[in-house]
C-alpha positions in Angstrom: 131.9 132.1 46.5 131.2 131.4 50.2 132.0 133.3 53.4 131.7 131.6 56.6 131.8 134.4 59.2 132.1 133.5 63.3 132.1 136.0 65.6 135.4 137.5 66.6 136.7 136.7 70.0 139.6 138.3 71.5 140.3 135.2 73.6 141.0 133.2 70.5 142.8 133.9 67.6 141.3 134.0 64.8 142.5 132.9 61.3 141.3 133.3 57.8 141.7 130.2 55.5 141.2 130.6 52.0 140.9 127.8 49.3 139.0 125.4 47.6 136.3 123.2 49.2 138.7 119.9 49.1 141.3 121.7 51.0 139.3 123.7 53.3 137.8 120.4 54.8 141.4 119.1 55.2 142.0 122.1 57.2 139.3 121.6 59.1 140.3 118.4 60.0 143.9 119.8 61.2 142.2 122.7 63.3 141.0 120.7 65.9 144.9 119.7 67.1 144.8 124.0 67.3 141.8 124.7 69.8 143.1 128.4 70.4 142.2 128.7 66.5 138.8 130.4 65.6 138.3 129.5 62.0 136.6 131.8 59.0 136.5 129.9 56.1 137.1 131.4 52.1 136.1 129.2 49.6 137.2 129.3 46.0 135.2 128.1 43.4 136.2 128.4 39.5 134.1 131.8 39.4 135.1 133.6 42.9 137.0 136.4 42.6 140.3 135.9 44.9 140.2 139.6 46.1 136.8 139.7 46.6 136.4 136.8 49.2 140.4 137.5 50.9 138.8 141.2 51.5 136.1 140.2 53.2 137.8 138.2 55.5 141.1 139.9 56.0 139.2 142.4 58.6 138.3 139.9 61.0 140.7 137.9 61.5 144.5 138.3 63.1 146.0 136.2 60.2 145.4 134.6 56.9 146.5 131.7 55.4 145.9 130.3 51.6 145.8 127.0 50.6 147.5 127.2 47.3 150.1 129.4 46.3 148.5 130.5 42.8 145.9 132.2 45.1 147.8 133.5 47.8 150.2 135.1 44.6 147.3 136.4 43.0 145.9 138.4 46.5 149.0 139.7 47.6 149.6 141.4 43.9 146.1 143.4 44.3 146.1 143.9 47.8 147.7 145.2 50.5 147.1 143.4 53.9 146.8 144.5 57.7 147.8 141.3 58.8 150.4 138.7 58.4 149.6 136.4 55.4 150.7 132.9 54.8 150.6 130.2 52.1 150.8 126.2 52.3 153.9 125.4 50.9 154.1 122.5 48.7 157.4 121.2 49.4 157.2 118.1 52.2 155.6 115.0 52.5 152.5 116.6 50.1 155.2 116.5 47.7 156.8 113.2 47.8 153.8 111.3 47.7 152.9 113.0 44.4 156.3 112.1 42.9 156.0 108.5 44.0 152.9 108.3 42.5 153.7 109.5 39.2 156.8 107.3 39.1 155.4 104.5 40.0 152.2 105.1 37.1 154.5 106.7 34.7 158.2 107.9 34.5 160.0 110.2 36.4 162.4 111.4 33.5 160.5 114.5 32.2 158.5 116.5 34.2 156.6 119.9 33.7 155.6 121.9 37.1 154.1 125.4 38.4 153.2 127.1 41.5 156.2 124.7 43.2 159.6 125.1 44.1 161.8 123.8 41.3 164.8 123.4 44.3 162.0 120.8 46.0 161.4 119.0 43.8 164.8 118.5 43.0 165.5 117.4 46.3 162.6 114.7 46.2 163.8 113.6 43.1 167.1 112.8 44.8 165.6 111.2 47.6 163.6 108.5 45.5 167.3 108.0 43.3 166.3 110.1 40.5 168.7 110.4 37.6 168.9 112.3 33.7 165.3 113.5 34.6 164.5 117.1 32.5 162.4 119.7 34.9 160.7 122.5 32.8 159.1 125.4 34.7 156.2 127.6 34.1 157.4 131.0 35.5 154.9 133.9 34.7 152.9 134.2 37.8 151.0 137.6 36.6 149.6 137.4 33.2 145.9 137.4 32.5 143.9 134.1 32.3 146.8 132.7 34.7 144.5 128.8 34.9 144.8 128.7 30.8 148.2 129.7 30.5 149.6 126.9 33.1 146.9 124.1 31.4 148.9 125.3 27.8 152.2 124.9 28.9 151.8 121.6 30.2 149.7 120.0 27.3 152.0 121.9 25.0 155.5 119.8 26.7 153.1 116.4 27.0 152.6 116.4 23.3 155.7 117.1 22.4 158.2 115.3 24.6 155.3 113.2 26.7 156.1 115.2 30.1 154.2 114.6 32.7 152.1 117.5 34.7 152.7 118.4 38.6 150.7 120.5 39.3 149.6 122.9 42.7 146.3 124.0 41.7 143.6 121.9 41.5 141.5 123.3 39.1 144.9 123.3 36.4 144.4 119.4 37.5 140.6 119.2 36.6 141.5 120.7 33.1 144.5 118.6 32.2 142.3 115.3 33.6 139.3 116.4 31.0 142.1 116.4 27.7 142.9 113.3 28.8 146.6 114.7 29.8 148.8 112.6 32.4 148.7 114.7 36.0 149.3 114.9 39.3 147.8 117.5 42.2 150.0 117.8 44.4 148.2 118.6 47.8 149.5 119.2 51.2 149.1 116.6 54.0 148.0 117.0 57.4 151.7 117.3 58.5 152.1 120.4 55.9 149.6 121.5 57.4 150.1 121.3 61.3 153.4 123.1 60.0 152.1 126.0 58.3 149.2 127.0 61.6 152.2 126.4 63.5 153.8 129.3 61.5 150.4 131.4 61.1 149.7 131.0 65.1 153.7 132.5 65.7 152.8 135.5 63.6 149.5 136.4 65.1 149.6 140.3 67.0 148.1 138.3 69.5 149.2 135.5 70.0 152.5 138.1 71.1 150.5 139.7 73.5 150.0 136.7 75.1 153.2 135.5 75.3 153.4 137.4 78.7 150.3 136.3 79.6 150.2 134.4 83.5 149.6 131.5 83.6 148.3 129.6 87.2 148.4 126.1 87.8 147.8 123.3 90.6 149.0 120.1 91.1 147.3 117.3 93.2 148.5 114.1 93.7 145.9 111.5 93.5 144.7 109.6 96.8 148.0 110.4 98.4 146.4 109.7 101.9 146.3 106.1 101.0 149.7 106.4 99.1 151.3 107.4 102.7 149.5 104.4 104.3 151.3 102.1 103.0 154.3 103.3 104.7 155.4 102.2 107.2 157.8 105.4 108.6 157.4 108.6 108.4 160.7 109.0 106.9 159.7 107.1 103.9 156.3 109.7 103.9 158.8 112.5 104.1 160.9 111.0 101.3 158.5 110.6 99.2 157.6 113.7 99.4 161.1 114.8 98.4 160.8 112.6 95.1 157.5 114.7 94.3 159.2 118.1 94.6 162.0 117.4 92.6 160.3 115.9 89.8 158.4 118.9 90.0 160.8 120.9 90.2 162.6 119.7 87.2 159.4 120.1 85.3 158.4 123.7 86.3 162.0 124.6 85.6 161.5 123.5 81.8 158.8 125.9 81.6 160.6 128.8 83.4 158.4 128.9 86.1 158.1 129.1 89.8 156.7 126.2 92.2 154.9 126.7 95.5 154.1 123.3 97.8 151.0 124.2 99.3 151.6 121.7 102.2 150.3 118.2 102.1 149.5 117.1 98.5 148.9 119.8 96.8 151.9 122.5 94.8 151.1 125.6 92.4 153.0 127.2 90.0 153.6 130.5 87.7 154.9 130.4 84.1 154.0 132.3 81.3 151.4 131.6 78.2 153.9 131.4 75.3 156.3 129.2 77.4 153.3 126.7 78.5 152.1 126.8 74.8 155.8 125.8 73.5 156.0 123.3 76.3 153.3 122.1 75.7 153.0 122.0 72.4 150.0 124.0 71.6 148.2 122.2 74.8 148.3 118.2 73.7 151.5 116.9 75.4 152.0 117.2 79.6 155.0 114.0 79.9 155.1 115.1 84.0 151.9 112.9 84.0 153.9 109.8 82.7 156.9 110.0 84.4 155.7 110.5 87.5 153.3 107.6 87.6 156.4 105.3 85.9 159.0 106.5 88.3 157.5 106.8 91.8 154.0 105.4 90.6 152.0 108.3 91.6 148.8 109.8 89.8 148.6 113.9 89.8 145.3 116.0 88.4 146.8 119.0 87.1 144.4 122.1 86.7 146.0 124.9 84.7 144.1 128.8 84.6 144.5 131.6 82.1 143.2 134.9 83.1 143.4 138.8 82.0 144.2 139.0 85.9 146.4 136.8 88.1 143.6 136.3 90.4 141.3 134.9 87.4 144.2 132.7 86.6 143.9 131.5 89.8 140.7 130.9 90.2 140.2 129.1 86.6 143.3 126.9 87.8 141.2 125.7 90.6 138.3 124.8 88.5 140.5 122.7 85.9 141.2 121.2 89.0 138.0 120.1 89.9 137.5 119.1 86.3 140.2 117.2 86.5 139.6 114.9 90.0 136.1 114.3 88.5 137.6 112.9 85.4 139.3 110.9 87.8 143.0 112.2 87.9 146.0 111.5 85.7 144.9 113.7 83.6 145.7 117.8 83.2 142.4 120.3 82.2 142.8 124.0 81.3 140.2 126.5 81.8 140.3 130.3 79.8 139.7 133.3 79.8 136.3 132.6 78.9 135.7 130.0 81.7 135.8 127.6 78.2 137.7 124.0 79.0 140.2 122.1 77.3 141.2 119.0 78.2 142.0 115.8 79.1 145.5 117.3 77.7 146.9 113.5 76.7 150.1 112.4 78.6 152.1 110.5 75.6 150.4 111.3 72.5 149.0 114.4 70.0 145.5 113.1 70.0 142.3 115.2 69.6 141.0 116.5 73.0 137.8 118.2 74.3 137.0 121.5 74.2 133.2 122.6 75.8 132.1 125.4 77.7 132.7 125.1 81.5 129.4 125.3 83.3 125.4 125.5 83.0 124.5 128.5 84.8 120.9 127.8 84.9 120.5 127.4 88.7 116.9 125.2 88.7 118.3 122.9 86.2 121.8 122.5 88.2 119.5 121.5 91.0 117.0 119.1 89.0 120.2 117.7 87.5 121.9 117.0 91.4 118.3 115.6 92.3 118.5 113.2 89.2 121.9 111.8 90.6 123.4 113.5 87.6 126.6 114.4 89.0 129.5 116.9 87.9 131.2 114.4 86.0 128.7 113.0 84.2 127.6 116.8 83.0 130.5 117.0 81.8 131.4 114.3 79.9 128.1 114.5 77.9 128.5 118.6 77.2 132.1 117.3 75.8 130.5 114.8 73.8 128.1 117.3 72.5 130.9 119.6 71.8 132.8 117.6 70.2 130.4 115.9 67.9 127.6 118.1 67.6 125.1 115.2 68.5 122.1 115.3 71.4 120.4 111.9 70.4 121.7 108.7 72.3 120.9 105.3 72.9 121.5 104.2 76.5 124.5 102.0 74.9 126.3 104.9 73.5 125.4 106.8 77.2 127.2 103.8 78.7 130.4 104.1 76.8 131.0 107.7 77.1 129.9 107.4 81.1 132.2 104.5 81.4 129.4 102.7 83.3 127.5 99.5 82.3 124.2 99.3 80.1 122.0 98.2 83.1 123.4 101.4 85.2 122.7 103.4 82.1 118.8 102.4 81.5 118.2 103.1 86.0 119.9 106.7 85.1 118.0 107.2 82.2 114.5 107.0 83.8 116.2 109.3 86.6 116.7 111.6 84.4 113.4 111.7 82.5 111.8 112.3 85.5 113.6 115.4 86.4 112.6 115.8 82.4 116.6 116.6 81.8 116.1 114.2 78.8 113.7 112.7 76.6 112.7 109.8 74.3 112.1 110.9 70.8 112.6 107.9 68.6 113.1 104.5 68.3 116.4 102.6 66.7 115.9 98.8 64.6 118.6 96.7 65.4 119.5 94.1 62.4 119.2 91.1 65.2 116.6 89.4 66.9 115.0 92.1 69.9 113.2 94.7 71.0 114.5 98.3 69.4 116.8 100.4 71.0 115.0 103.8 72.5 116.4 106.8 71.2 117.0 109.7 74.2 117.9 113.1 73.2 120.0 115.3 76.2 117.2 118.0 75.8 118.8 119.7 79.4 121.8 120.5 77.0 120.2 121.6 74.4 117.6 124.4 76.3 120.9 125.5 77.7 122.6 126.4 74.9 119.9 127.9 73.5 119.7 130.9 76.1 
């Protein structure tokens, strides 16, 4: 049995995940679409104790979720728990690739299961034109030596009508594989997945008590001084000005919220946390970027500010703006409670995003960075990187690609930046080709930093 513990975090939620190593890195996988998630991890191995690890987790976090039902049966009979507690259902897409799987390497026609909805599998069986199949069911959840029982029934109805095993638990699967018995683990996929934190996350204590929670925002529009130059009335300025508010308008009204121009370029506006999170969907998906570029062919930067006060709102609204005009607009950033950043929020797609704390704070090495000609927007794009990754070693081609600048800009900003010792060389890479070996610099200004 291992317990990995994080700190708890009132600004995040944090969520207990319980199961064995396979699924646990599949979750892990899925948690990074859920950035207001703050992971401890459970994992089950054949001789953990299931009330022994969910105990020591169910204290610190505001909900719990299991990855197989056998387990998440097994803790709720023993235990009685603070918090709301969930289980991955095995019942969609997890499901039907199983099925398919065994019908296409055996038959369909007899079938023994556990730990899954006999109504489900029904239903899949329908849906891949299923007919005279024979379903048999292991029931008894609660006797002793639960693993043998279920690996019995199904080598029992194998030998003596040649059904074949679905099974939810993976080490029933293990068993059944070793006595050579036809099988099938059936194991959620990421969209089971997304579905079930998307439950867990509605259920959280506080993820209600943010619901109310203000949220602060700004608007920009991108380089709209040129924009109105190439008017050539100030009617058609003043009209399109008109478009902009009512497409803003329609947008803010989705998200029951109020809009403010602040003259010239710039709007704000009020909603509330759990609308913006809905709207949003959980913070990947902002379609007032795309439409307004497609339908008037405008560029806003959108800066968006949680707060315990509406004056920290505000304030972390105009510092996702900044963030956002030194990505280089048409894009949306959100800064929390804890001055962390998320963001670029993508404008069409669920894709993975950023999330890296906001600022160095360590005044000398904000001044040796300026010096260097390291600017804002270079910081942070590389503390993203690291964030994201976990990596502090580069070679000036990988600099150049997450800078978006050329190799030859990259090696001049390099030996900028050694000199104001914000990074170093510590290593050489061989390339397979013909040349000279590509130097190795490791973002060492990152790295003291997060070590304070």
């Amino acid at each position: 049995m291992h317990i990995n513990k994080r700190i708890h975090d009132t600004s995040e939620i944090n969520i207990g995940i319980i199961g064995s190593k396979i699924l646990l890195d599949q979750t892990r996988e899925t948690l990074k679409s859920f950035p207001n998630f703050k992971p401890v991890f459970g994992i089950i191995e054949p001789d953990s104790v299931i009330t022994d690890v969910a105990s020591k987790i169910m204290y610190d976090v505001d909900v719990l979720v299991f990855t197989e039902f056998h387990l998440y049966n097994l803790a709720k009979q023993s235990l009685d728990f603070p918090i709301p507690v969930h289980h991955v259902p095995l019942m969609g897409t997890g499901l039907y690739k199983s099925l398919f799987l065994i019908k296409n390497n055996y038959s369909l026609k007899r079938l023994s299961i556990d730990t899954i909805e006999e109504k489900y599998v029904e239903k899949t069986l329908v849906e891949l034109v299923e007919e005279n199949y024979q379903i048999k069911v292991f029931h008894n959840h609660s006797k002793p030596k639960l693993i043998k029982d279920i690996v019995n029934f199904h080598v029992e109805n194998y030998n003596s009508d040649g059904s074949i095993a679905l099974t939810g638990i993976q080490e029933v699967s293990i068993r059944l594989t070793e006595e050579n018995i036809p099988n099938e683990w059936v194991t959620p996929t990421q969209q089971d997945m997304i579905v079930s934190l998307e439950r867990a996350l509605l259920a959280t204590k506080t993820r209600r008590n943010k619901e109310s929670q203000i949220v602060f925002g700004l608007i920009n529009v991108d380089d709209f001084k040129s924009i109105t130059e190439k008017y050539t009335s100030e009617h058609d300025v003043q009209l399109l000005k008109l478009n902009i508010q009512q497409m803003l308008l329609d947008y803010i009204k989705q998200l029951d919220g109020h809009l403010i121009s602040l003259g010239g370029e710039e709007y704000s506006f009020i909603t509330t946390r759990g609308i913006f999170e809905r709207e949003t969907r959980g913070y990947k998906f902002i379609p007032l970027l795309q439409e307004t570029n497609n339908a008037i062919g405008i560029t806003l930067s959108i800066g968006v500010g949680f707060g315990s006060t509406a004056a920290e709102a505000g304030s972390h609204a105009r510092l996702a703006l900044r963030q956002s005009k030194e990505s280089g607009g048409d894009v949306c950033y959100i800064v929390r409670e804890d001055r962390s950043v998320l963001g670029p929020v993508d404008i069409t797609t669920h894709t993975q995003y950023e999330m890296y704390d906001l600022a160095i704070t360590d005044a000398q090495l904000l001044d040796r960075a300026e010096k260097a000609g390291m600017s804002a927007s270079y910081m942070t794009k590389l503390m993203a990187r690291v964030g994201r990754y976990g990596i502090i070693d580069y070679t000036a081609q990988e600099l150049a690609s997450t800078l978006k600048i050329t190799n030859r800009s990259a090696h001049r900003i390099l030996l900028k930046w050694m000199d104001a010792e914000l990074v170093e060389i510590v290593g050489e890479e061989k390339v397979t080709h013909k040349g000279r070996p590509r130097r190795i610099y490791r973002l060492s200004f990152i790295m003291d930093e997060q070590l304070k």
